[in-house]
Backbone and ligand atoms as CSV (ligand in chain L), in Angstrom:
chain,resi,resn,atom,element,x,y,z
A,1,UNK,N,N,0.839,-1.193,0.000
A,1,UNK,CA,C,0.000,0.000,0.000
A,1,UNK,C,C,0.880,1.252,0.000
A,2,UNK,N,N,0.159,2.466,-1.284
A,2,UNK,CA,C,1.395,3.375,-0.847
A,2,UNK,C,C,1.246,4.128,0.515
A,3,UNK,N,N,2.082,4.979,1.030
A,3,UNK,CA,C,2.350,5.783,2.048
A,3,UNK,C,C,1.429,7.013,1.934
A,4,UNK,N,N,0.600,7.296,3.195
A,4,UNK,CA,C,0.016,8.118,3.313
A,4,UNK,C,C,1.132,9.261,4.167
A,5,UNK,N,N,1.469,10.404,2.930
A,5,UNK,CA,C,2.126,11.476,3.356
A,5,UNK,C,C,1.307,12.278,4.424
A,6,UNK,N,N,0.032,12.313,4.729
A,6,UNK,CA,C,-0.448,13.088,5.428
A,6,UNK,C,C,-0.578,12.439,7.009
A,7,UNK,N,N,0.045,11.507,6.355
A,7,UNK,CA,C,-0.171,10.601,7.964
A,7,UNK,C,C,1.428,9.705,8.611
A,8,UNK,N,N,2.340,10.851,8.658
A,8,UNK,CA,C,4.006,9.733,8.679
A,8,UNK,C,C,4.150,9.196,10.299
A,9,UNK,N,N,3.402,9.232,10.725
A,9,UNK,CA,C,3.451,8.319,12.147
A,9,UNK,C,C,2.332,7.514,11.712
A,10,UNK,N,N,1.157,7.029,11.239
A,10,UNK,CA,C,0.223,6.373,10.712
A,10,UNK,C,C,-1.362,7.239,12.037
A,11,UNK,N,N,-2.108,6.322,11.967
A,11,UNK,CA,C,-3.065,7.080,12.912
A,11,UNK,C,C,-3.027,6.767,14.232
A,12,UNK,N,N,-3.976,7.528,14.766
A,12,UNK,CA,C,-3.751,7.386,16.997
A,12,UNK,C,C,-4.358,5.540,17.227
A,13,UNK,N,N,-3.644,5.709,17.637
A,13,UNK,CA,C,-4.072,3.917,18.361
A,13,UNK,C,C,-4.459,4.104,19.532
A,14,UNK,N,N,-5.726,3.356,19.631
A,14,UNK,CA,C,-6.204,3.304,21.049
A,14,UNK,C,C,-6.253,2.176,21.800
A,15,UNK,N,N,-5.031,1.980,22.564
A,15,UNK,CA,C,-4.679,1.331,23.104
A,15,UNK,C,C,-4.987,1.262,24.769
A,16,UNK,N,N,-4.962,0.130,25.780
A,16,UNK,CA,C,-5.651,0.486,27.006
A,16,UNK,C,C,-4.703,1.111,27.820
A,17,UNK,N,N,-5.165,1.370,29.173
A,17,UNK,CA,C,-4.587,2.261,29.969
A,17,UNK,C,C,-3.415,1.631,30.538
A,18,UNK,N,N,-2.018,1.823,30.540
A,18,UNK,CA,C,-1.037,1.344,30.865
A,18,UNK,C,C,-0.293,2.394,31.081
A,19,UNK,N,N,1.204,2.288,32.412
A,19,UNK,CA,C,1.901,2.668,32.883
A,19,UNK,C,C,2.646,3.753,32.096
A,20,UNK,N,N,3.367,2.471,31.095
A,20,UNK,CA,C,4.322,2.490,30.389
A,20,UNK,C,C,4.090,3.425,28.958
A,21,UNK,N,N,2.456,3.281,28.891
A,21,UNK,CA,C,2.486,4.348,27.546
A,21,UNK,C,C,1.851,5.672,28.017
A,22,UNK,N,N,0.937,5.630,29.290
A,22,UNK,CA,C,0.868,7.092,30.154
A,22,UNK,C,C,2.017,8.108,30.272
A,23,UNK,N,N,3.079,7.198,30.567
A,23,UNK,CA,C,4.164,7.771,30.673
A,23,UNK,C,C,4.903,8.009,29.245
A,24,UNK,N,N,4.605,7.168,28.168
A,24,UNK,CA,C,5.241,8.164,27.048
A,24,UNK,C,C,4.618,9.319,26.835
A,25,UNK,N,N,2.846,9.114,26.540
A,25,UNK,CA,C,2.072,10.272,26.357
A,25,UNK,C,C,2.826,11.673,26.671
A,26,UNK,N,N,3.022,11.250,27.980
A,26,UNK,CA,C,3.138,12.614,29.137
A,26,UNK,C,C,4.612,13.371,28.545
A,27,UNK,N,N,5.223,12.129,28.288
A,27,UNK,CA,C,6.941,12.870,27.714
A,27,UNK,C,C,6.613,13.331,26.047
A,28,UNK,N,N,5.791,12.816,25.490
A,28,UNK,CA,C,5.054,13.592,23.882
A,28,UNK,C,C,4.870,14.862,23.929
A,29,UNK,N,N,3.859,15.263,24.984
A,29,UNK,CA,C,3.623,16.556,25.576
A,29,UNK,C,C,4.329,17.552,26.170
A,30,UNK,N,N,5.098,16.895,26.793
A,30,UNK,CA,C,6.038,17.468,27.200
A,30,UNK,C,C,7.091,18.448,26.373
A,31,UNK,N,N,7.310,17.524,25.404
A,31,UNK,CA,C,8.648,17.657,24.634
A,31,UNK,C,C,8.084,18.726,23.332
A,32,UNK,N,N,6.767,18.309,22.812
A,32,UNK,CA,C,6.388,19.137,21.826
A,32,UNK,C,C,6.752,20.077,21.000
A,33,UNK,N,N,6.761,21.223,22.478
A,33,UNK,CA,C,7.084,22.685,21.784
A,33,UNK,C,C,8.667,22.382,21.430
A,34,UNK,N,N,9.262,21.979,22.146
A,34,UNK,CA,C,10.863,21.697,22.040
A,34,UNK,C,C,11.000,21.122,19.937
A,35,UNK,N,N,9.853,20.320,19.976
A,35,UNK,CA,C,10.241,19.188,18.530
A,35,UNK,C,C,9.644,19.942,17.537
A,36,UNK,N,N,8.650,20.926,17.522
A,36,UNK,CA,C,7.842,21.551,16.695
A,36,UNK,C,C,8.798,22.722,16.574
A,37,UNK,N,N,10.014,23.312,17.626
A,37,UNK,CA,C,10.491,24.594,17.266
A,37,UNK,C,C,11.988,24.094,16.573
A,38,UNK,N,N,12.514,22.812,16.798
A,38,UNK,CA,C,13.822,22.598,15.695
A,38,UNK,C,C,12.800,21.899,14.723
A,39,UNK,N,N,12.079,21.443,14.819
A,39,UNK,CA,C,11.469,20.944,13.235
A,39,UNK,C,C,11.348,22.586,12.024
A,40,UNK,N,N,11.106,23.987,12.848
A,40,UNK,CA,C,10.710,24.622,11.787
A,40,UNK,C,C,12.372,25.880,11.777
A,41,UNK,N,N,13.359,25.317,12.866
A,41,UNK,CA,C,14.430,26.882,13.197
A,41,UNK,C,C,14.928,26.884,11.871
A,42,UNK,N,N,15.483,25.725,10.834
A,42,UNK,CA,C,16.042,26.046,9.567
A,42,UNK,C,C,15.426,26.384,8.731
A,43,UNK,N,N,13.880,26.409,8.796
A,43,UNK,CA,C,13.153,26.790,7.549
A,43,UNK,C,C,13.274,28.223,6.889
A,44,UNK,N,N,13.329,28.720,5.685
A,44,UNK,CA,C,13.217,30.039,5.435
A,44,UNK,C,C,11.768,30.785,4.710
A,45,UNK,N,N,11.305,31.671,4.926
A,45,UNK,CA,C,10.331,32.460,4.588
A,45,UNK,C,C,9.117,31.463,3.584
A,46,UNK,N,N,9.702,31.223,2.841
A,46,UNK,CA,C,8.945,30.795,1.607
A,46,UNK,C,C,8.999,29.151,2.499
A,47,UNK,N,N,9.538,28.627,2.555
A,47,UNK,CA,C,9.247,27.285,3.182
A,47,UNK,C,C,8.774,26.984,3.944
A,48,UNK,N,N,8.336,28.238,4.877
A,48,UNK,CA,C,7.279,28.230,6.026
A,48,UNK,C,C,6.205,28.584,5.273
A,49,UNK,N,N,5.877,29.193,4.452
A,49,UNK,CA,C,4.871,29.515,3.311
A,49,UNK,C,C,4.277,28.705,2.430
A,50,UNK,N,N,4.832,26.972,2.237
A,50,UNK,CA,C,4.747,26.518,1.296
A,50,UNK,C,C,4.743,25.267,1.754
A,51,UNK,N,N,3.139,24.870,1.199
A,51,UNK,CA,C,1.809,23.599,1.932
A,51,UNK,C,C,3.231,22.475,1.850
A,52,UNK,N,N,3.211,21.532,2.688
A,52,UNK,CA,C,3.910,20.327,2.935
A,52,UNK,C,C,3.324,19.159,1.588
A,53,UNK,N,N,2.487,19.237,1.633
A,53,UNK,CA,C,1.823,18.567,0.477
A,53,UNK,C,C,1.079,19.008,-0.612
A,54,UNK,N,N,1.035,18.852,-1.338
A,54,UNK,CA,C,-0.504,19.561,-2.490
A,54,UNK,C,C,-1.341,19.475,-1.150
A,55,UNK,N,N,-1.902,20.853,-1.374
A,55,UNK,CA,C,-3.325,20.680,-0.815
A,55,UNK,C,C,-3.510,20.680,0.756
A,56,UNK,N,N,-2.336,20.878,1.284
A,56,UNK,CA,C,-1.462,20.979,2.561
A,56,UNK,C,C,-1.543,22.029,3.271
A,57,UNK,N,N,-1.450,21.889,4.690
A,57,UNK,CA,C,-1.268,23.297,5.170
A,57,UNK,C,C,0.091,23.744,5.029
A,58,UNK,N,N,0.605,24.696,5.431
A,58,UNK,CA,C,2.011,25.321,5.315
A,58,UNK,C,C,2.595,25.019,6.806
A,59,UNK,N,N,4.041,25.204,7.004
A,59,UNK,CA,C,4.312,24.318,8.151
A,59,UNK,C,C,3.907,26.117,9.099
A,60,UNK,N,N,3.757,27.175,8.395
A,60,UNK,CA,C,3.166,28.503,9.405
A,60,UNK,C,C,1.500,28.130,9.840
A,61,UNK,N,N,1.162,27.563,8.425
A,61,UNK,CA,C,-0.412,26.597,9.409
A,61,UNK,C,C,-0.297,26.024,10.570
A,62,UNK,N,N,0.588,24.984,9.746
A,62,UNK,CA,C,0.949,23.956,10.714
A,62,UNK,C,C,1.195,24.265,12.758
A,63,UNK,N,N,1.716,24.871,12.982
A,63,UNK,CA,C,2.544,25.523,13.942
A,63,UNK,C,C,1.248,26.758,14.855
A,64,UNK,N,N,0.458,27.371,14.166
A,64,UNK,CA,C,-0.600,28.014,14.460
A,64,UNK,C,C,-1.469,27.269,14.724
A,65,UNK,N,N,-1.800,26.139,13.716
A,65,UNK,CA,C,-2.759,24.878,14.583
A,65,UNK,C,C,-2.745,23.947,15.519
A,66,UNK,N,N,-1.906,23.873,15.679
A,66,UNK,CA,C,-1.161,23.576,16.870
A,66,UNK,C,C,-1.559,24.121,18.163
A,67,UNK,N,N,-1.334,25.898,18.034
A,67,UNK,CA,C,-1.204,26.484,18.994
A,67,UNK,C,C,-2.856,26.652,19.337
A,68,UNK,N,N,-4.090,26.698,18.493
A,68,UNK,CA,C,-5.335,26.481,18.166
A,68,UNK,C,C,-5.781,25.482,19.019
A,69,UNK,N,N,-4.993,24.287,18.434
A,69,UNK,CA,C,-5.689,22.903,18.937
A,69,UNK,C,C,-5.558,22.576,20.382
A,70,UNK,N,N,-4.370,22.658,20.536
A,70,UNK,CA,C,-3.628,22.722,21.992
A,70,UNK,C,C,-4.108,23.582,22.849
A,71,UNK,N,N,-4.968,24.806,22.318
A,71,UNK,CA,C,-5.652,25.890,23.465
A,71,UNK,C,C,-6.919,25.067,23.750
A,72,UNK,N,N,-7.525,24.511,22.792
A,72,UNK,CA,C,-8.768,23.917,22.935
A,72,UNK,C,C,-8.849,22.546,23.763
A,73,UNK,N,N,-7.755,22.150,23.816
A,73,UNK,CA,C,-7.705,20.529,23.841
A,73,UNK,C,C,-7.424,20.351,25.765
A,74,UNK,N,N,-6.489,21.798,25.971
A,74,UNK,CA,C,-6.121,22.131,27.047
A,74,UNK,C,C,-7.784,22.256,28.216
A,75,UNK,N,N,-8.400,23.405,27.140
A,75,UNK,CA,C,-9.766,23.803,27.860
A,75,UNK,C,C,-10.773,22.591,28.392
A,76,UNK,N,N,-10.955,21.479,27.467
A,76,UNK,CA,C,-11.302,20.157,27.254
A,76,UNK,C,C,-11.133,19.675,28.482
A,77,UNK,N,N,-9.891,19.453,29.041
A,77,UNK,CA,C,-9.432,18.449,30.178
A,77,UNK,C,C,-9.737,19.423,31.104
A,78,UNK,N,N,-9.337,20.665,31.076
A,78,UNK,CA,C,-9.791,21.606,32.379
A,78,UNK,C,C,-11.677,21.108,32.516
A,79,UNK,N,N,-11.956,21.604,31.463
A,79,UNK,CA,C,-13.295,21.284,31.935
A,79,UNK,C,C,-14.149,19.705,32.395
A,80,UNK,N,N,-13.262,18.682,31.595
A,80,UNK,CA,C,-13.488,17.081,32.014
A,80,UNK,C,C,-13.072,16.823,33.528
A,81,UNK,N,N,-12.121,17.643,33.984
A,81,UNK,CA,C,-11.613,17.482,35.353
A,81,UNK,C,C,-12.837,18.347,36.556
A,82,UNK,N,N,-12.577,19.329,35.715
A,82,UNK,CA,C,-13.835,19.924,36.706
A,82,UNK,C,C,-15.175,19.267,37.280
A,83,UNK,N,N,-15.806,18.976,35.754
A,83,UNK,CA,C,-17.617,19.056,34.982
A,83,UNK,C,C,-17.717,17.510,35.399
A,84,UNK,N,N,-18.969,17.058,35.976
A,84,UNK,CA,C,-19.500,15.839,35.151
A,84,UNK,C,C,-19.600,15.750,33.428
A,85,UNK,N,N,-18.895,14.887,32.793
A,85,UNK,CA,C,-18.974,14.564,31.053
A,85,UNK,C,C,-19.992,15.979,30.484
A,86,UNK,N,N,-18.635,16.920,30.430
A,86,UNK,CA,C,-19.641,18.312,30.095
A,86,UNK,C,C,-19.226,17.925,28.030
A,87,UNK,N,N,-20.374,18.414,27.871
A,87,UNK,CA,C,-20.325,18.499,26.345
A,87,UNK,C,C,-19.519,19.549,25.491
A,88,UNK,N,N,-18.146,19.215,24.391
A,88,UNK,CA,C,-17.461,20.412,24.802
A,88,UNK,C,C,-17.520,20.811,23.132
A,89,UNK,N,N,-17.124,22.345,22.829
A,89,UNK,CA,C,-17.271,22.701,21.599
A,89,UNK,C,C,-16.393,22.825,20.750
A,90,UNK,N,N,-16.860,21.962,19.266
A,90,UNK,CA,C,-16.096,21.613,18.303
A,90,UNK,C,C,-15.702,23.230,17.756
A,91,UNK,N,N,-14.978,23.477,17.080
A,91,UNK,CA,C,-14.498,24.417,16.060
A,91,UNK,C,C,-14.110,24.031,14.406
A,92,UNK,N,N,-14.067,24.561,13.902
A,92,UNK,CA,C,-13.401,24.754,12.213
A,92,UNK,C,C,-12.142,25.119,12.384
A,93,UNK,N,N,-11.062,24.155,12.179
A,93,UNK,CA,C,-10.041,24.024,11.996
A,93,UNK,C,C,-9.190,24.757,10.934
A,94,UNK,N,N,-10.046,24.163,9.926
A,94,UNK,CA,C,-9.963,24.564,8.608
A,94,UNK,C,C,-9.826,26.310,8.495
A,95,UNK,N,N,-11.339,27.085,8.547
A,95,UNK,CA,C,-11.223,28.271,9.281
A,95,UNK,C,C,-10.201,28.821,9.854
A,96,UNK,N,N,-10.531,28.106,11.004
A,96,UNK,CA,C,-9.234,29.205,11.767
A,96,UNK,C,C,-7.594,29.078,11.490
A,97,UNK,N,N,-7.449,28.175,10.569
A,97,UNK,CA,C,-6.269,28.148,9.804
A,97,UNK,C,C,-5.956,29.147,8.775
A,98,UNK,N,N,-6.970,29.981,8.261
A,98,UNK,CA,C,-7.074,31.158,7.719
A,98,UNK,C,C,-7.408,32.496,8.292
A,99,UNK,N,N,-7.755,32.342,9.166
A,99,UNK,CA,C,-7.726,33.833,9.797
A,99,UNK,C,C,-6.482,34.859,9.992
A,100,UNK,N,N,-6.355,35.974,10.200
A,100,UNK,CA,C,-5.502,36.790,10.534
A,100,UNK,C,C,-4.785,36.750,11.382
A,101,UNK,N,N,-4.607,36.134,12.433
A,101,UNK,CA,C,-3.804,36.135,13.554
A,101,UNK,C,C,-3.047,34.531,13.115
A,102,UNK,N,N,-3.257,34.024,11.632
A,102,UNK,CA,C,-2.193,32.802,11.492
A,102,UNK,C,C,-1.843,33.637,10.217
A,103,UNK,N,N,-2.509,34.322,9.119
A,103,UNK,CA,C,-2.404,34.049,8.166
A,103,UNK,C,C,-0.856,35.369,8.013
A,104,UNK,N,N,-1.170,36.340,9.420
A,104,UNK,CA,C,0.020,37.591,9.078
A,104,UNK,C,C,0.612,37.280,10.405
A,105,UNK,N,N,1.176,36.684,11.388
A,105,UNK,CA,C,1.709,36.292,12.660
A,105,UNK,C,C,2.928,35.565,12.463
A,106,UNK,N,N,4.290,35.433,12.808
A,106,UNK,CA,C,5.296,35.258,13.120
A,106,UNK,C,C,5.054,33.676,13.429
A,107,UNK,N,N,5.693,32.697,13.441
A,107,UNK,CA,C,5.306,31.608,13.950
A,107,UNK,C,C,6.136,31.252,15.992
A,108,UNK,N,N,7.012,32.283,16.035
A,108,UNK,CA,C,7.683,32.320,17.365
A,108,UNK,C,C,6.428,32.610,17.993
A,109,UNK,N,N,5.021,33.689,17.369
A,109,UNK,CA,C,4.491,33.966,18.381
A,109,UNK,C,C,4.177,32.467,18.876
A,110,UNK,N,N,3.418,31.808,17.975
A,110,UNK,CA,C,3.078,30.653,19.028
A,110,UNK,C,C,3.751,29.379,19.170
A,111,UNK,N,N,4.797,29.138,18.758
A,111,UNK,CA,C,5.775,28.338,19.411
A,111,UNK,C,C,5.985,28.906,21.154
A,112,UNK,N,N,5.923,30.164,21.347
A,112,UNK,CA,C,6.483,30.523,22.694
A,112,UNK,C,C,4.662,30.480,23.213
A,113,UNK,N,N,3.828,30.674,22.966
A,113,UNK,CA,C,2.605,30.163,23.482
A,113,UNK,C,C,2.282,28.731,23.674
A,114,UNK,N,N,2.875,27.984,22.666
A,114,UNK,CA,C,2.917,26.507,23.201
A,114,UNK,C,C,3.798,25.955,23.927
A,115,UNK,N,N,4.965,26.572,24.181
A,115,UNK,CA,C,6.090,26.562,25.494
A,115,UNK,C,C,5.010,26.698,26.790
A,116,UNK,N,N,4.641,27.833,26.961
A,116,UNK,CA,C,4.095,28.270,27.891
A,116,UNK,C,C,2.494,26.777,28.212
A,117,UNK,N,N,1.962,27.344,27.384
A,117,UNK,CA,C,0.873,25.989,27.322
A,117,UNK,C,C,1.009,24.596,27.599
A,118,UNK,N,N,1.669,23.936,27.285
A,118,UNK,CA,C,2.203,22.791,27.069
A,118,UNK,C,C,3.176,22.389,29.029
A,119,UNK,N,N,3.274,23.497,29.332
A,119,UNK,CA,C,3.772,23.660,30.514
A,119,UNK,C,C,2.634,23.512,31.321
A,120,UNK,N,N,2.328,24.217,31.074
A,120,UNK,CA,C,0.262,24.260,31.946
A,120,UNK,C,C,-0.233,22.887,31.788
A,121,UNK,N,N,-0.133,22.079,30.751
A,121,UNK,CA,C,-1.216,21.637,30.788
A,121,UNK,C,C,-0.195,20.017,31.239
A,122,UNK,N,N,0.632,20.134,30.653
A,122,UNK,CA,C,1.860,18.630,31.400
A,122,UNK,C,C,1.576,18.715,32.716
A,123,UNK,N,N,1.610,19.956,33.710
A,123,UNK,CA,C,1.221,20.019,34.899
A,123,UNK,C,C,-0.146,19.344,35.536
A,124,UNK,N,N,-0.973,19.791,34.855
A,124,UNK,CA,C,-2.364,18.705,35.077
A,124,UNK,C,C,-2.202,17.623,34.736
A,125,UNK,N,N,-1.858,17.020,33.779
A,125,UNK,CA,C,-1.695,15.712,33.085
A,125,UNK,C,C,-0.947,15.028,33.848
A,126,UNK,N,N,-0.239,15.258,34.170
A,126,UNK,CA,C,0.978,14.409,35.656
A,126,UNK,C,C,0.361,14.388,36.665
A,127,UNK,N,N,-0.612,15.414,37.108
A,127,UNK,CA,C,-1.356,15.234,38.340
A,127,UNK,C,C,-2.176,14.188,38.393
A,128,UNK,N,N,-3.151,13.751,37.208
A,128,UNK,CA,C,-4.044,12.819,36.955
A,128,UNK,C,C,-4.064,11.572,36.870
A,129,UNK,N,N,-5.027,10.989,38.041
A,129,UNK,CA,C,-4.703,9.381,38.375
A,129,UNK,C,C,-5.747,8.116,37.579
A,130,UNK,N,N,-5.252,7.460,37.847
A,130,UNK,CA,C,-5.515,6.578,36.329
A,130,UNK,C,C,-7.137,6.419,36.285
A,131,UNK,N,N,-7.605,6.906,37.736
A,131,UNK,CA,C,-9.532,6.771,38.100
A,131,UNK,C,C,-9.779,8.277,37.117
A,132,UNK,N,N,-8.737,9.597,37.343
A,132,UNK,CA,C,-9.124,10.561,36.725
A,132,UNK,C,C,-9.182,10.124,35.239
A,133,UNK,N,N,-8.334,9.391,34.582
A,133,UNK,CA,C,-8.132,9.594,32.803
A,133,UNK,C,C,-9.805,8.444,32.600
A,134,UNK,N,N,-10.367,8.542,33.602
A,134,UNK,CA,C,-11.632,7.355,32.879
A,134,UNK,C,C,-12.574,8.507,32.709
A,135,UNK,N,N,-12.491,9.469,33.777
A,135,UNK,CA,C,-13.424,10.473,33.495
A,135,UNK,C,C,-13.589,11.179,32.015
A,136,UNK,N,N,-14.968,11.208,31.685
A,136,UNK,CA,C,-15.651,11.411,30.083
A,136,UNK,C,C,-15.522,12.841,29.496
A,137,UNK,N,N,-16.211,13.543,28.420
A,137,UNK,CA,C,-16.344,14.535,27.780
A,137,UNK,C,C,-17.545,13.683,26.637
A,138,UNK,N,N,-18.109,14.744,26.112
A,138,UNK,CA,C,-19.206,14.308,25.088
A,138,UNK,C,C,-18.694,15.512,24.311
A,139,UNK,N,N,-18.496,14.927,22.955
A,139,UNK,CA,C,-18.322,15.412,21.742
A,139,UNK,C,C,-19.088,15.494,20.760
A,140,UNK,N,N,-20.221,16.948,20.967
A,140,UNK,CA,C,-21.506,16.479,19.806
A,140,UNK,C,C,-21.130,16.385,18.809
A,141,UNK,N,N,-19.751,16.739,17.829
A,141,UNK,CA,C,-20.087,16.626,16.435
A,141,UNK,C,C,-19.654,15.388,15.892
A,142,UNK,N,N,-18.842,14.444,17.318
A,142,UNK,CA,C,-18.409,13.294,16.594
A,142,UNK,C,C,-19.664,12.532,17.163
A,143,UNK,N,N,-20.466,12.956,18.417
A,143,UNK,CA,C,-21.637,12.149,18.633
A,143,UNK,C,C,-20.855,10.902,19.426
A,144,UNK,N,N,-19.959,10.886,20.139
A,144,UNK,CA,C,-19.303,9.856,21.106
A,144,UNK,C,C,-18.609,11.074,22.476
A,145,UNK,N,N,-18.792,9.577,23.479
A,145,UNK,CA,C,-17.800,10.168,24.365
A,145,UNK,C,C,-16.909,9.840,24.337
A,146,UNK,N,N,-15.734,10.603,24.861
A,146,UNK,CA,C,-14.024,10.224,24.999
A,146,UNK,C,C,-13.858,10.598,26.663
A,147,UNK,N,N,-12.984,8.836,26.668
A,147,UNK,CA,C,-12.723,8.975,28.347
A,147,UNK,C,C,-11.029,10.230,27.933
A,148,UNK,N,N,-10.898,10.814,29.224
A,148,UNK,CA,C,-9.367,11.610,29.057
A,148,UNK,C,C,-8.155,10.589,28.792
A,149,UNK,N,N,-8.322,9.338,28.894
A,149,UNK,CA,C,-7.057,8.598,28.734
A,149,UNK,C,C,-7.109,8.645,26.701
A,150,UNK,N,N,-8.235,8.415,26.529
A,150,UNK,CA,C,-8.532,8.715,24.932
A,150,UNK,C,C,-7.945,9.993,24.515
A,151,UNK,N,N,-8.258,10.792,24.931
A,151,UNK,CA,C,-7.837,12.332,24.839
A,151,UNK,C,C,-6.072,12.553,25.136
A,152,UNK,N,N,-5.806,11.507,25.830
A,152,UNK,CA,C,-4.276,11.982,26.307
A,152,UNK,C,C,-3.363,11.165,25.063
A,153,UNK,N,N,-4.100,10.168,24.401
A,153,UNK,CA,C,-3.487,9.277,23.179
A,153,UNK,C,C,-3.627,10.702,21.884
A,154,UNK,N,N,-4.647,11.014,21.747
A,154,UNK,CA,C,-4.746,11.530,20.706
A,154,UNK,C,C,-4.101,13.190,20.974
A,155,UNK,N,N,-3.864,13.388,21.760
A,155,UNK,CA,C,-2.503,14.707,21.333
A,155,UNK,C,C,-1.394,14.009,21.687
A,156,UNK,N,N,-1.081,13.579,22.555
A,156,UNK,CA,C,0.044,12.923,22.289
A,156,UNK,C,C,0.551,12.531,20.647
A,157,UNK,N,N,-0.174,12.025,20.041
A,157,UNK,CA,C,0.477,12.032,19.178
A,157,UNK,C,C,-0.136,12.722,17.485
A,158,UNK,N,N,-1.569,13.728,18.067
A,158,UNK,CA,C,-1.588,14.802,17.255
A,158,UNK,C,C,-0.239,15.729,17.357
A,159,UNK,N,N,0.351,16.409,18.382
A,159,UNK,CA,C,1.523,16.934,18.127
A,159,UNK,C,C,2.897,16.642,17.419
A,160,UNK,N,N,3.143,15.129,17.564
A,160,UNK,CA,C,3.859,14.795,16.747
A,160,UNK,C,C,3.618,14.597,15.196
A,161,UNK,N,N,2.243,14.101,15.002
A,161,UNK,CA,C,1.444,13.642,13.780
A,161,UNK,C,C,2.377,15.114,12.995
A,162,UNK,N,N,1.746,16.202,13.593
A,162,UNK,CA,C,1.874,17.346,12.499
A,162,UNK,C,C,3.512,17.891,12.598
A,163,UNK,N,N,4.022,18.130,13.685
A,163,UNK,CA,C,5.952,17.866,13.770
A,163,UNK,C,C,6.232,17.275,12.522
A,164,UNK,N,N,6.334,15.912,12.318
A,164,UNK,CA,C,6.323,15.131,11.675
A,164,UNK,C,C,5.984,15.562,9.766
A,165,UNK,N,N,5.131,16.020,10.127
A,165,UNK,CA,C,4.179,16.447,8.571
A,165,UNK,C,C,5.416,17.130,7.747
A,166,UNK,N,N,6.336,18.618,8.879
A,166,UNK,CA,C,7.153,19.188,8.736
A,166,UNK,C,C,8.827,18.503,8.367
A,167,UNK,N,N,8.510,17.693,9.469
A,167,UNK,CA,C,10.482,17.069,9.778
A,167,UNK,C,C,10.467,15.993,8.301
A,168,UNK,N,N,9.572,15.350,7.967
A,168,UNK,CA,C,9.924,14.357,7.019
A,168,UNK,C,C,9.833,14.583,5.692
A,169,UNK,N,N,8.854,16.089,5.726
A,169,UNK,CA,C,9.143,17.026,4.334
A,169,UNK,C,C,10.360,17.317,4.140
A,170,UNK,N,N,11.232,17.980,4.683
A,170,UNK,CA,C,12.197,18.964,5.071
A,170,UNK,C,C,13.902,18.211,5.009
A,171,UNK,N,N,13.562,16.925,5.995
A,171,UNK,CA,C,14.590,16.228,6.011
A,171,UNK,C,C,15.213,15.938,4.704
A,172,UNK,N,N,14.740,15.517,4.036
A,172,UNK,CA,C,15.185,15.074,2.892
A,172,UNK,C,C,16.101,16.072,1.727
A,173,UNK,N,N,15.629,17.234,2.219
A,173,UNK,CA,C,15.454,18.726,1.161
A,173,UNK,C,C,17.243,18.510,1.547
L,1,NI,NI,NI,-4.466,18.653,13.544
């Protein structure tokens, strides 16, 4: 089968709750902003400008959605920790990948917002005991719930997913 370029780690596996991959999760997150800011320090102007794939975001998308997803994803667990399974709100990705604050913005701004973030939110995530990651969220537009251990698989390795999108374009160049 050929290689899905849009996918160079392949997709999130949901795998059960264990020690050993809690604890990678947590070092995924951790490390992020660190892998997302040498994935883009050699790039120049136009190569931050210029979609990873046909049809691609640009790795200045890239890096802004990030900082997007990661604000939202953050709010998510704040509120799953808080709320009984509060129902939480989807956004347009797509959208806000075009707006003004990605489309004319520096990409340091939010690399140093996902420093900061990513700090915040590793802090909760380390706090949380394995009774907390069962606790739910309801997602109307996918119409399922996700326990937080679900939620801690899928950025874990949404952050790399899109790192990745960048480092394995690039590497090669
Ligand atoms: Ni994404």
């Amino acid at each position: 089968m050929e290689k899905d370029i849009r996918y160079p780690i392949g997709r999130v596996e949901f795998v059960e709750y264990s020690e050993s991959v809690r604890l990678r999760c947590l070092s995924d997150i951790e490390q992020l902003p660190s892998l997302l800011e040498a994935a883009v320090q050699h790039l120049d102007e136009v190569q931050l400008h210029t979609p990873y794939r046909e049809g691609g975001w640009t790795p200045n998308q890239i890096v802004h959605h990030l900082a997007d997803s990661h604000m939202n994803a953050f709010i998510r667990f704040k509120l799953a920790v808080t709320e009984e399974q509060p129902t939480i709100k989807p956004y347009n990705e797509k959208l806000w990948a075009n707006t003004i604050d990605v489309a004319d913005m520096p990409i340091n701004v939010s690399i140093t917002l996902l420093h900061a973030l990513h700090r915040r939110w590793y802090k909760l995530l380390v706090s949380l005991t394995q009774e907390d990651y069962l606790r739910t969220l309801y997602h109307p537009e996918q119409q399922r719930t996700l326990t937080l251990w679900n939620m801690l698989l899928i950025y874990a390795w949404h952050g790399k997913h899109h790192a990745m999108q960048i480092i394995r374009n690039y590497a090669t160049n």
